[in-house]
KEKE-3310 file (N, C-alpha, C; in steps of 0.2 Angstrom, whole numbers, plus 5000, padded with zeros to 4 digits):
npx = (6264:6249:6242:6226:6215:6216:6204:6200:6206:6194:6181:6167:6160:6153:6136:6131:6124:6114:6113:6096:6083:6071:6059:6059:6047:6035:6036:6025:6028:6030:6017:6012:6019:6010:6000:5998:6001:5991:5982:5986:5985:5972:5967:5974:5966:5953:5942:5943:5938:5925:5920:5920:5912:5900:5897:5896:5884:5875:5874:5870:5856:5849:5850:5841:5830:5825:5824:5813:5803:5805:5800:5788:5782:5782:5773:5758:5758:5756:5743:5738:5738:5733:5717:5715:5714:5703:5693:5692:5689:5677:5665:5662:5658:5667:5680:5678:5680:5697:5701:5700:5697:5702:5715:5721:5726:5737:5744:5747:5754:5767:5772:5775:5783:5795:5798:5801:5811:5821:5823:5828:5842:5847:5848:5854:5866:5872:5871:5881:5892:5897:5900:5909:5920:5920:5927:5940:5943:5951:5942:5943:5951:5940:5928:5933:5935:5923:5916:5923:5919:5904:5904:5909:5899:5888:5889:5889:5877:5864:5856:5849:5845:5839:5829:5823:5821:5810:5800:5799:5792:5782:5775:5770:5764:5753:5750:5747:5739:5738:5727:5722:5723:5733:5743:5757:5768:5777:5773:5756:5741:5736:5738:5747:5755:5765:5781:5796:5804:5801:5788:5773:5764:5749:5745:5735:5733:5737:5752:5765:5773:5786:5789:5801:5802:5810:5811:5797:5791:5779:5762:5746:5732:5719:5710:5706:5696:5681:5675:5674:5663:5659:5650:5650:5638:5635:5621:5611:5613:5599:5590:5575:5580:5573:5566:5579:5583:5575:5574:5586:5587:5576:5585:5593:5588:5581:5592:5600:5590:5590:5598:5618:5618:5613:5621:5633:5634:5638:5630:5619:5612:5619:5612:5622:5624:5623:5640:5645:5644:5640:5639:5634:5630:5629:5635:5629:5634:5635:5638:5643:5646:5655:5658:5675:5684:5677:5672:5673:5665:5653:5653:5651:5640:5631:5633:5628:5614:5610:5609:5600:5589:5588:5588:5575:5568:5568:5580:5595:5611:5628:5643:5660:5670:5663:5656:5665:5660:5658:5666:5662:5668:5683:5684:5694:5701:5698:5710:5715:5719:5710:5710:5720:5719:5730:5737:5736:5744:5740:5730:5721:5725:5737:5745:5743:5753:5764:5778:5785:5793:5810:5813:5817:5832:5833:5832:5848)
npy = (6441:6438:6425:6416:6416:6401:6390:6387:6372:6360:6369:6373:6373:6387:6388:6389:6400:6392:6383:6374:6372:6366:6355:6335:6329:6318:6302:6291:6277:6279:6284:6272:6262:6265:6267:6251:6249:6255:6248:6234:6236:6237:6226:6217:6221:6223:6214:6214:6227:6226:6218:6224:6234:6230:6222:6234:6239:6230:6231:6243:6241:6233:6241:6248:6242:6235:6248:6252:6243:6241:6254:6254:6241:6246:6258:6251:6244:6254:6257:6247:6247:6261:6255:6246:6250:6260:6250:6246:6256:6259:6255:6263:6282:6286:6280:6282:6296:6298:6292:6300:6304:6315:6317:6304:6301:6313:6304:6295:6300:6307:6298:6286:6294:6297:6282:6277:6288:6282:6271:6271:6278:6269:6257:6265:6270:6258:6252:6262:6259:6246:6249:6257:6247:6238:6245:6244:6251:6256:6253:6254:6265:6278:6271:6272:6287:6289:6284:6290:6301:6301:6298:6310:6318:6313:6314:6327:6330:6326:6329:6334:6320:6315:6323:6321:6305:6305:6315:6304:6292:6297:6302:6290:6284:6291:6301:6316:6328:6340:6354:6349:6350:6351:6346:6350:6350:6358:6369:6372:6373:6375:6364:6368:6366:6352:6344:6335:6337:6345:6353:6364:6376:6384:6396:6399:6414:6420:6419:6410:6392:6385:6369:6356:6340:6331:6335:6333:6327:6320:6319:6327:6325:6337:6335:6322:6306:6312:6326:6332:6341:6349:6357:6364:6368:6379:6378:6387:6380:6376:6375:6369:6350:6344:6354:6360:6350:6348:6359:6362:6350:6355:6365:6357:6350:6358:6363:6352:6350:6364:6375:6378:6369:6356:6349:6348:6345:6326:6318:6319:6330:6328:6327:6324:6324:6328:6335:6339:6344:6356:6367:6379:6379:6368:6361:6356:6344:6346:6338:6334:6324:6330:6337:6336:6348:6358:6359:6368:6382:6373:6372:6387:6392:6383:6389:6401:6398:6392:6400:6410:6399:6398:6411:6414:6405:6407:6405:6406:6408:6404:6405:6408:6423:6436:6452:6467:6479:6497:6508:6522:6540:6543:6552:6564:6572:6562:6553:6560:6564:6571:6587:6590:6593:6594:6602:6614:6626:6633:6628:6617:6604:6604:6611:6601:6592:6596:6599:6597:6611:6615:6617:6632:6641:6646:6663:6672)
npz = (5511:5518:5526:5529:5544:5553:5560:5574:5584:5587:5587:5583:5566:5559:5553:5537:5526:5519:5526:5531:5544:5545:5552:5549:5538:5539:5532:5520:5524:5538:5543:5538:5548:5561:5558:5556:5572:5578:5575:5577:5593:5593:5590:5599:5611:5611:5611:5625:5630:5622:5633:5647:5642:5637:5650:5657:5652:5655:5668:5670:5665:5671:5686:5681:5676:5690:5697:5692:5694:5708:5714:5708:5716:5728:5727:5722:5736:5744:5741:5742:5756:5761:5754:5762:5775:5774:5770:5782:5791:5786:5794:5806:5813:5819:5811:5799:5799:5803:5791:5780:5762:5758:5767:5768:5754:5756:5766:5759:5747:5754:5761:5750:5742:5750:5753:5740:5735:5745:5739:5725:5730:5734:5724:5714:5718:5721:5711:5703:5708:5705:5692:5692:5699:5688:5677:5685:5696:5711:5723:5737:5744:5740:5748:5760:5761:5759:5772:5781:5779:5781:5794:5802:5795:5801:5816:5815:5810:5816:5826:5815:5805:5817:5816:5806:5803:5814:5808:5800:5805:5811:5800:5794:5805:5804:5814:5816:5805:5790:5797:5808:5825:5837:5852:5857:5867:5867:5861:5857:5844:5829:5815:5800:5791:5789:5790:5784:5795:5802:5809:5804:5815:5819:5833:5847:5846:5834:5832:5824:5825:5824:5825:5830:5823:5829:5842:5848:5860:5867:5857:5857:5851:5846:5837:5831:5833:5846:5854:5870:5878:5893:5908:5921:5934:5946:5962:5972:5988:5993:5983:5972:5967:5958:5948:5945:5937:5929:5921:5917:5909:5899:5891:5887:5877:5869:5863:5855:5844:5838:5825:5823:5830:5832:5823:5827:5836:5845:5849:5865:5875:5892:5908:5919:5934:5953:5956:5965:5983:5994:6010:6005:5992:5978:5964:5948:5937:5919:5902:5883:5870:5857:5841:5835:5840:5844:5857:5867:5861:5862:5876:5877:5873:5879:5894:5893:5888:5897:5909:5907:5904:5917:5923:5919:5927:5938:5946:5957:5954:5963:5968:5965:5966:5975:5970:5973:5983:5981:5990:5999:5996:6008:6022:6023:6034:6044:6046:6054:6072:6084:6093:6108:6126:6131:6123:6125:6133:6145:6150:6161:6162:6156:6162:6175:6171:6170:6175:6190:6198:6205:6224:6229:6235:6251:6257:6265)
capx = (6258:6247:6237:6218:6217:6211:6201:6204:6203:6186:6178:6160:6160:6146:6131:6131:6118:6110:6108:6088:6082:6063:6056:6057:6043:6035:6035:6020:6032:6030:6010:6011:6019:6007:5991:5999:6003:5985:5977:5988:5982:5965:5965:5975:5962:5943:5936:5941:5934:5920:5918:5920:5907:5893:5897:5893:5877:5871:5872:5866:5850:5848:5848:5834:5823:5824:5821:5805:5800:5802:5795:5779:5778:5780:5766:5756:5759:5755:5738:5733:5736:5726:5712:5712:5712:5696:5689:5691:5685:5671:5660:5662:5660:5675:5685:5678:5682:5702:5703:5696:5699:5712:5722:5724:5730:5742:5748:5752:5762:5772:5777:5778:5790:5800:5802:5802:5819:5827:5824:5833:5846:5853:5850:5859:5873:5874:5877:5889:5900:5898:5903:5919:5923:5921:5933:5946:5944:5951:5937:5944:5950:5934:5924:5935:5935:5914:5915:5924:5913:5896:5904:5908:5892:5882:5890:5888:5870:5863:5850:5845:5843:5831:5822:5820:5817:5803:5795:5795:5787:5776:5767:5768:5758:5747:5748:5742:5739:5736:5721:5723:5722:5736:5746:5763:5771:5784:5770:5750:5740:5729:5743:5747:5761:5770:5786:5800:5811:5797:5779:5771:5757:5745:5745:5728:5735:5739:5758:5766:5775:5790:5792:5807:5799:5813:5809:5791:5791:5772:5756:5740:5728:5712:5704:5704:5688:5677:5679:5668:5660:5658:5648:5647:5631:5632:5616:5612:5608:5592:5588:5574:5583:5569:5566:5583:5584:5569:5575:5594:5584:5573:5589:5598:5584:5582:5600:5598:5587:5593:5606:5618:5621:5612:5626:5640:5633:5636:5625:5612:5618:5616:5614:5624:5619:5626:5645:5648:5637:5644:5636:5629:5630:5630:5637:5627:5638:5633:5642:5640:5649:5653:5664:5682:5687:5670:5671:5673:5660:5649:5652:5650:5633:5627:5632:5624:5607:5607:5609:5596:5584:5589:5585:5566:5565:5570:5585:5600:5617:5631:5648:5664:5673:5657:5658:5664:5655:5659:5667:5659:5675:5684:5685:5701:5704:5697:5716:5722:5716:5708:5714:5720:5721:5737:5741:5735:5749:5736:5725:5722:5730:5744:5751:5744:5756:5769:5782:5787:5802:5813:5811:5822:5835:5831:5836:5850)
capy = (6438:6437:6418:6417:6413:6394:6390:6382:6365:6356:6374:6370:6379:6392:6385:6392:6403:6391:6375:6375:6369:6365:6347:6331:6328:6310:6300:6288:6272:6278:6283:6265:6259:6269:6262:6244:6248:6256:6239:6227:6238:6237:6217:6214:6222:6223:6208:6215:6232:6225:6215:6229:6240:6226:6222:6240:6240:6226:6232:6248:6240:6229:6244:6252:6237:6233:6253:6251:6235:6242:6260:6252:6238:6252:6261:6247:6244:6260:6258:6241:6250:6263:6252:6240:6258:6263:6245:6245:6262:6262:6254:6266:6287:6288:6277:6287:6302:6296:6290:6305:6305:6317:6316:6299:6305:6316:6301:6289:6305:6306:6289:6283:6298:6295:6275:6278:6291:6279:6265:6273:6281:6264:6255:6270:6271:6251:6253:6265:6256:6242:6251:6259:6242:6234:6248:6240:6256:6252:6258:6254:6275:6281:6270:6273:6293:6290:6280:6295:6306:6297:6297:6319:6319:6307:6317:6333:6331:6321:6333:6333:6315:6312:6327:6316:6299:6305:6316:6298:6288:6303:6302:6283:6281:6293:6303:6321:6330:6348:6357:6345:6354:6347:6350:6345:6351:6362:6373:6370:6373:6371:6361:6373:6362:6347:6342:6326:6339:6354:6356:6371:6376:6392:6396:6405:6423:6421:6417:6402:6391:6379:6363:6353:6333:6327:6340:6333:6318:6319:6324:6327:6327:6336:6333:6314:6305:6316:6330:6332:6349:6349:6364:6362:6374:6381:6383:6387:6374:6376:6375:6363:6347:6342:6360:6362:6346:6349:6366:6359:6345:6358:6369:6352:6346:6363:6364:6349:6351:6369:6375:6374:6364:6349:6343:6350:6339:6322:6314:6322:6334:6324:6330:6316:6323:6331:6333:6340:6345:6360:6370:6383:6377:6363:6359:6350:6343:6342:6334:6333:6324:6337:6337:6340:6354:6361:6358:6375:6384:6372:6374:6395:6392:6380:6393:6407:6395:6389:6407:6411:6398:6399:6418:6415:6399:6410:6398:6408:6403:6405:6404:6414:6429:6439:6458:6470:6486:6502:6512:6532:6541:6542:6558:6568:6571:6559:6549:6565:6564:6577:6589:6589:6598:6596:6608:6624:6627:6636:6622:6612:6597:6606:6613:6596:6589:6599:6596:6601:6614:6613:6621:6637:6642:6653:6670:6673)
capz = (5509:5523:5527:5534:5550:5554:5565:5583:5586:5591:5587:5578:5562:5559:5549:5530:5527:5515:5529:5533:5550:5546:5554:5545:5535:5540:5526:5519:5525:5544:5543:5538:5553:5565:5555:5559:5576:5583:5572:5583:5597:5595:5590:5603:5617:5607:5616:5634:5631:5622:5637:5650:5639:5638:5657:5661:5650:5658:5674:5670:5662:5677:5689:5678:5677:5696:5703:5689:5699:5717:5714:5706:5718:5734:5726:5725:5743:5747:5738:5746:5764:5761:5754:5768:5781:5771:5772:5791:5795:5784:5796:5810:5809:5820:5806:5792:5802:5801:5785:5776:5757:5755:5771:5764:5749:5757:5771:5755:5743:5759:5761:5744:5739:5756:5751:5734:5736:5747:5734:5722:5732:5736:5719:5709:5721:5720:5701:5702:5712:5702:5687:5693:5697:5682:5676:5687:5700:5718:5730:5745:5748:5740:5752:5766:5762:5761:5778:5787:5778:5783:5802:5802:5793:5807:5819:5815:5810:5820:5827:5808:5807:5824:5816:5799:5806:5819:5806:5794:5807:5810:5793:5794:5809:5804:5821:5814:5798:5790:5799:5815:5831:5842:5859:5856:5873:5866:5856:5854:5838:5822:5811:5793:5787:5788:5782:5786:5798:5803:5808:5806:5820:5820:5837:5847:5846:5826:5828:5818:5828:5820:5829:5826:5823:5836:5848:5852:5865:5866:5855:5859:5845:5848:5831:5831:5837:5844:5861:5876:5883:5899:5908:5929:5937:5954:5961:5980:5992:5996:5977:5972:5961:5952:5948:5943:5933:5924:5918:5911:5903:5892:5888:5883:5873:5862:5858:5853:5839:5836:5819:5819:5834:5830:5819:5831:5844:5842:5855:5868:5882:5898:5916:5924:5941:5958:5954:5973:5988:6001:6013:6003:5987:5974:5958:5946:5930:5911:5896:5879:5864:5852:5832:5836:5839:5843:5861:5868:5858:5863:5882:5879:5870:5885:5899:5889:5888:5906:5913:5901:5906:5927:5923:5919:5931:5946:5950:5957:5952:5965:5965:5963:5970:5975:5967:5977:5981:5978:5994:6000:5998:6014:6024:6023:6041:6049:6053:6059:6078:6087:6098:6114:6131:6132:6118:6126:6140:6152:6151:6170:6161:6155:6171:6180:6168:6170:6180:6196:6199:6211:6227:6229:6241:6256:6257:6270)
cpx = (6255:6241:6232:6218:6212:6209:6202:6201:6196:6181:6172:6162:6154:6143:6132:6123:6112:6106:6100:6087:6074:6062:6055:6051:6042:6031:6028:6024:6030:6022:6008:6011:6014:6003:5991:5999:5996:5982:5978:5985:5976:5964:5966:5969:5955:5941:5937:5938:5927:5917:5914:5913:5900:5892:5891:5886:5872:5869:5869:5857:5849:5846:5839:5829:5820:5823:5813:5801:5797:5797:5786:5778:5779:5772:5760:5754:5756:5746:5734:5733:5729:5718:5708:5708:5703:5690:5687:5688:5678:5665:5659:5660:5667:5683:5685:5681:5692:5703:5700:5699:5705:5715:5723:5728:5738:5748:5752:5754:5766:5774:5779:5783:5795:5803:5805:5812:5823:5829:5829:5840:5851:5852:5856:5864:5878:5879:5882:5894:5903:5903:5908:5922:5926:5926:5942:5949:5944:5947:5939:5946:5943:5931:5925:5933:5926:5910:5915:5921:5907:5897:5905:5899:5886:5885:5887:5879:5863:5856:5846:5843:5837:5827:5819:5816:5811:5799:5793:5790:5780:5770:5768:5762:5754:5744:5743:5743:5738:5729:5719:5725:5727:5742:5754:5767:5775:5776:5761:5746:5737:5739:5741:5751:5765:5775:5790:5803:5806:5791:5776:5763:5755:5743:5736:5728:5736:5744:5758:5772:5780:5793:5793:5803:5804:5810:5802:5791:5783:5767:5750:5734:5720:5707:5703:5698:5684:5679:5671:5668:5659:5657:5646:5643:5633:5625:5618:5608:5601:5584:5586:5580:5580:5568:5572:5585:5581:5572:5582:5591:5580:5577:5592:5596:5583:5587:5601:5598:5589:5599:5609:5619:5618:5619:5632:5640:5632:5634:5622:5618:5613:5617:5617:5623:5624:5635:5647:5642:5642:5639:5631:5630:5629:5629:5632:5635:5634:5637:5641:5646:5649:5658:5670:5684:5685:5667:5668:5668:5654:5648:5652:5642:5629:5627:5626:5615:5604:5607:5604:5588:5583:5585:5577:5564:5566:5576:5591:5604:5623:5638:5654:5666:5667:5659:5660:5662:5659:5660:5663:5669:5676:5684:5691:5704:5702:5705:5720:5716:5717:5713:5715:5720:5726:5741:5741:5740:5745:5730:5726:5727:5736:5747:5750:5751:5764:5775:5787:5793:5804:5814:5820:5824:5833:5837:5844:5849)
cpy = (6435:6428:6420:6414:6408:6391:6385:6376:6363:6362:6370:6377:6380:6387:6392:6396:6399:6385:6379:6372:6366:6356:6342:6329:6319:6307:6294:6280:6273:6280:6275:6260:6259:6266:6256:6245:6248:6248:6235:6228:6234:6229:6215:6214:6223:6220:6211:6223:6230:6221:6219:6234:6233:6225:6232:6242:6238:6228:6238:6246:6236:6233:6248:6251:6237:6239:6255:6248:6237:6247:6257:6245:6243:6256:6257:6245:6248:6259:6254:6243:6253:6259:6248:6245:6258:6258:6244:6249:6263:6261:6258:6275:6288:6285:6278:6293:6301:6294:6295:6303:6309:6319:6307:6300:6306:6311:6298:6294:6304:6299:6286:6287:6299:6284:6274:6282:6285:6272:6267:6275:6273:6258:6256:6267:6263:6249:6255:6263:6251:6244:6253:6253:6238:6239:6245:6246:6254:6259:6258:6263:6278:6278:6271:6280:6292:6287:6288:6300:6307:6299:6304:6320:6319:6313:6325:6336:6327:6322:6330:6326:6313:6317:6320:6310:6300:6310:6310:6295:6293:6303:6293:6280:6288:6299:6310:6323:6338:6348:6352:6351:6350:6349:6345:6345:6357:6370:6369:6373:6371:6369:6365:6371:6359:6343:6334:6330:6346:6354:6363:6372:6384:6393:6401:6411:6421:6420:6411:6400:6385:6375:6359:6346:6328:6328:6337:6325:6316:6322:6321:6331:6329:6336:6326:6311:6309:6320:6329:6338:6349:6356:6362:6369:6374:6382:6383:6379:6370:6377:6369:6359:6345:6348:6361:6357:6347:6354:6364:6353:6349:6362:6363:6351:6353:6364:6360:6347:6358:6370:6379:6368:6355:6344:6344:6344:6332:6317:6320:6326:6332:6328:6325:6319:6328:6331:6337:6346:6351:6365:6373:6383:6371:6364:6353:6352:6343:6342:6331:6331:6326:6334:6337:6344:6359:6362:6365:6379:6379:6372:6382:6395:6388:6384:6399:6403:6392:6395:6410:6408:6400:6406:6420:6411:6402:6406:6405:6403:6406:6403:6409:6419:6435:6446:6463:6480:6491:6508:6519:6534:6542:6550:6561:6569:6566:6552:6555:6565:6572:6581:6589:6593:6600:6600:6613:6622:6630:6634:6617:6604:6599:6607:6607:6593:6590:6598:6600:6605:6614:6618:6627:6639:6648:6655:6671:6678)
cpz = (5516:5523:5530:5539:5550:5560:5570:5583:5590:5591:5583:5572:5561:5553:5544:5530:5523:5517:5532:5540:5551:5547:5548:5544:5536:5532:5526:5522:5536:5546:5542:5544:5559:5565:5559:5567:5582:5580:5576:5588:5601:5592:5596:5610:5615:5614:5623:5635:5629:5628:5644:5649:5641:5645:5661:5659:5653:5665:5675:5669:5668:5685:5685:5680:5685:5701:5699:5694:5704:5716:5713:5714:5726:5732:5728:5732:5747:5746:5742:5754:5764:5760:5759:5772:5778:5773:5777:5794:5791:5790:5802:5807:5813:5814:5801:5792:5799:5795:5780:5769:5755:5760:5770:5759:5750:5761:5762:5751:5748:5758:5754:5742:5745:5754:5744:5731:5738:5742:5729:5722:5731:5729:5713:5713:5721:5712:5700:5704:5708:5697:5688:5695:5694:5677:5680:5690:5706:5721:5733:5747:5746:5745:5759:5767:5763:5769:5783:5787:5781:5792:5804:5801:5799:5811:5820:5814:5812:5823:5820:5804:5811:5818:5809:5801:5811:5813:5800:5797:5810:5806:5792:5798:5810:5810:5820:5807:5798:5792:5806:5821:5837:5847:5859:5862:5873:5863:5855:5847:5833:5816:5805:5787:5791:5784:5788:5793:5803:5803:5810:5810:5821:5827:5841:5845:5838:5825:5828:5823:5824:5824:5825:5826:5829:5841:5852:5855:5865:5861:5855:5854:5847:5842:5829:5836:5836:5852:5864:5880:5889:5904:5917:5931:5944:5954:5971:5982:5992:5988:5975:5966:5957:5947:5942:5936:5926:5918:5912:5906:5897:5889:5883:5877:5867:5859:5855:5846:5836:5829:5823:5824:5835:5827:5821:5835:5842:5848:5860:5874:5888:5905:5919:5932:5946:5956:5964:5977:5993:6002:6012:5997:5985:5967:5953:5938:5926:5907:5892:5874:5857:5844:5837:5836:5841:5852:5867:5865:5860:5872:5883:5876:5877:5890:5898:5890:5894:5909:5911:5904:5914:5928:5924:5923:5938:5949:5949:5957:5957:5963:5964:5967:5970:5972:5974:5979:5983:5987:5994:6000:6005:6016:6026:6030:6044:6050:6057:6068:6080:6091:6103:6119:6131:6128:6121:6135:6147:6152:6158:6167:6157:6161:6174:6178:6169:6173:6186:6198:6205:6216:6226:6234:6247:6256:6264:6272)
residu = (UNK:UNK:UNK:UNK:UNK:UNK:UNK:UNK:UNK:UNK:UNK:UNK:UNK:UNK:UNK:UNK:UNK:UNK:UNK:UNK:UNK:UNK:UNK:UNK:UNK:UNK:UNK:UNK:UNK:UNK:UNK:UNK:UNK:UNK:UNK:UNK:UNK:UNK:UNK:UNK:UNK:UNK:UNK:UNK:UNK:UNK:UNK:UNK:UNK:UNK:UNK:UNK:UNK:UNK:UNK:UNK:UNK:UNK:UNK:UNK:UNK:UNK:UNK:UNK:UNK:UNK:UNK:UNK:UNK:UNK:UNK:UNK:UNK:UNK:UNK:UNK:UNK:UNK:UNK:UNK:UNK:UNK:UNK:UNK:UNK:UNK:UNK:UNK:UNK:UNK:UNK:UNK:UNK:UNK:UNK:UNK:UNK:UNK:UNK:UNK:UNK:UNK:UNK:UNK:UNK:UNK:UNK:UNK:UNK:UNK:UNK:UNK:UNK:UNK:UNK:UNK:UNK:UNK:UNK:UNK:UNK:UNK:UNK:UNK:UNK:UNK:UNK:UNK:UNK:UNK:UNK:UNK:UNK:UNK:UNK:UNK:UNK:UNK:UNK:UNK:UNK:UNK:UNK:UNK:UNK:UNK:UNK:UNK:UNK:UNK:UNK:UNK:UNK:UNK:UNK:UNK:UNK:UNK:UNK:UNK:UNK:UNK:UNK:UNK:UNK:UNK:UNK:UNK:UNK:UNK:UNK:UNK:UNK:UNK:UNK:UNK:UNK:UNK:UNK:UNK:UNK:UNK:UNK:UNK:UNK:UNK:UNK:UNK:UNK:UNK:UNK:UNK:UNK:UNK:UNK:UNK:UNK:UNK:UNK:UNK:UNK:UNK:UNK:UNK:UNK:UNK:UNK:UNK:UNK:UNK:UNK:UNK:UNK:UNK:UNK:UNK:UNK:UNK:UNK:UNK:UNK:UNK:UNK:UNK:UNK:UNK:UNK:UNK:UNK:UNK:UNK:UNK:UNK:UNK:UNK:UNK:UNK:UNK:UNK:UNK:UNK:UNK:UNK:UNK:UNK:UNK:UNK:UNK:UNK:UNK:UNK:UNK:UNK:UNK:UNK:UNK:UNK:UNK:UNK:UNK:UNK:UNK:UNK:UNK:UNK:UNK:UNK:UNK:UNK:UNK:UNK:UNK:UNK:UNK:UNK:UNK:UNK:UNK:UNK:UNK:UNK:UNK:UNK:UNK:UNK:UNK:UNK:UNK:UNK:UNK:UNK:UNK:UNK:UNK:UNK:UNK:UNK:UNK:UNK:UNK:UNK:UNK:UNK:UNK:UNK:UNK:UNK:UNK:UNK:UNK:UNK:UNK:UNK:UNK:UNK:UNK:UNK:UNK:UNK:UNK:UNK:UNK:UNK:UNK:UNK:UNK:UNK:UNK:UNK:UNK:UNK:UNK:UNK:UNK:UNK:UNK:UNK:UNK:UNK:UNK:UNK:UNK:UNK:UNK:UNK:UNK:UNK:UNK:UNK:UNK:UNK:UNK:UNK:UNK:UNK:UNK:UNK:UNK:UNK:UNK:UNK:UNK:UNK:UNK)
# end
């Protein structure tokens, strides 16, 4: 009779086929516990998130109010500038000239939306700091990493900085505007666009010139005020001056009155008188205060009308690299030199020339 073999000591026995292995099921006694436990939770900490949360609202509501405030009282500001400007230059026409209505306009958008950005940039960013602190967020690495940041930044952009800062105080003090006519040094120009970093200038020949706002050390505005035409006369020496004055006073005096130059010209066109005296000539000067911009055109209209009167007055105008006239062609042999005696060998100055042979020996 054979027995069943028994199994080794400390062996696990096989699981029956009938044990199940499915998760216990949480009973209503331990959803209980749970209930209770988030409850205590949230009694225990309420008031210090309620607190936290109203703190961060407050500070929110407080940045809101106080970037309303500055915004409106920068415009403001902006408004009472201009007005004054307006009030001071009306009584002149060079001060109405400058303050025109809508390069006014355009000076205060500029400034208001350059103060305006920064007013907010550093209220916001005020807030938020606060905020993550009132969460009980350590800043010292974020403001160290935005230090080191800020200093690669500075560094690296520093160019782009000056350009910024020089085009802010640029459009603060008002130096030029679009359709201004100005001589920067780097690039001259009718101005087509300005920005905080970049002025665009239309140069004489038709190209576009883009000047950096750091780049310019000087600018020379030739549409502010007003310009000065200035037109010097040669005449000859020996050329009456009363004669000669008489004649530039009735050109002045028509142009004068004339369209469209009456309203170009902003005062009379004067002969101020001898500007230099030589041998066989003199220089008379005139100059006339013209528009802006206008200055040039008005001294190619005053030559054309002095040359014009001089013509019928009999007044010659010297002056200049005289013309030079018009050569006969030249004669094809004449460098080659003529010929000589001494070419033909049985010519008396050939043989004189010749040279003496040497006597020859006697015969023995």
């Amino acid at each position: 009779m054979s027995l069943p073999a028994l199994p080794a000591a400390g062996a696990t026995p096989a699981p029956s086929p009938t044990e199940s292995t499915a998760p216990a099921v949480p009973t209503f006694q331990d959803a209980q516990e749970s209930a209770n436990h988030a409850a205590s939770w949230v009694e225990q900490n309420w008031s210090t998130w309620l607190a936290i949360g109203l703190r961060v609202v407050l500070i929110l509501v407080i940045a809101a109010v106080l970037r309303v405030a500055v915004r409106r009282a920068i415009t403001q500001l902006i408004e009472r500038m201009n007005r004054t400007t307006e009030a001071t230059g009306n009584g002149t026409s060079l001060g109405g000239l400058l303050v025109n209505a809508e390069r006014r306009r355009q000076r205060a958008a500029a400034i208001g939306s350059v103060l305006r950005s920064v007013a907010s940039f550093l209220i916001l960013g005020t807030a938020a700091l606060m905020v993550l602190a009132t969460f009980q967020i350590n800043l010292a690495p974020l403001l160290a990493s935005a230090g080191v940041a800020g200093v690669a930044v500075g560094f690296g952009a520093r160019n782009l900085v000056t350009d910024f800062l020089s085009g802010v105080f640029m459009i603060l003090e008002d130096q030029y505007g679009v359709g201004d006519t100005i001589d920067a040094g780097v690039a001259s120009g009718e101005v087509i666009e300005v920005g905080l970093r970049v002025t665009k200038l239309r140069g004489a020949d038709g190209e576009i010139w883009y000047v950096r706002n750091g780049e310019v050390k000087r600018i020379g505005n030739l549409s502010q005020g007003w310009a000065t035409a200035g037109v010097d006369v040669t005449v000859r020496a020996g050329e009456n001056l009363d004669r000669v004055k008489a004649t530039l006073d009735a050109v002045a005096e028509r142009m004068s009155k004339d369209e469209p130059w009456n309203e170009i010209l902003w005062g009379p066109v004067e002969v101020l008188g001898l500007d230099s005296v030589l041998i066989d000539s003199m220089v008379v000067r005139l100059s006339a205060k013209t528009m802006p911009g206008k200055a040039l055109a008005v001294e190619r209209e005053l030559r054309w009308r002095v040359k014009r009167a001089f013509d019928e007055a009999d007044i010659r105008m010297v002056g200049g690299t005289p013309a030079t006239l018009t050569e006969e062609e030249a004669d094809p042999t004449a460098p080659v030199a003529p010929p000589s005696a001494h070419s033909n060998p049985d010519s008396p100055q050939s043989e004189a020339a010749s040279p003496i042979p040497p006597p020859r020996p006697a015969a023995k």
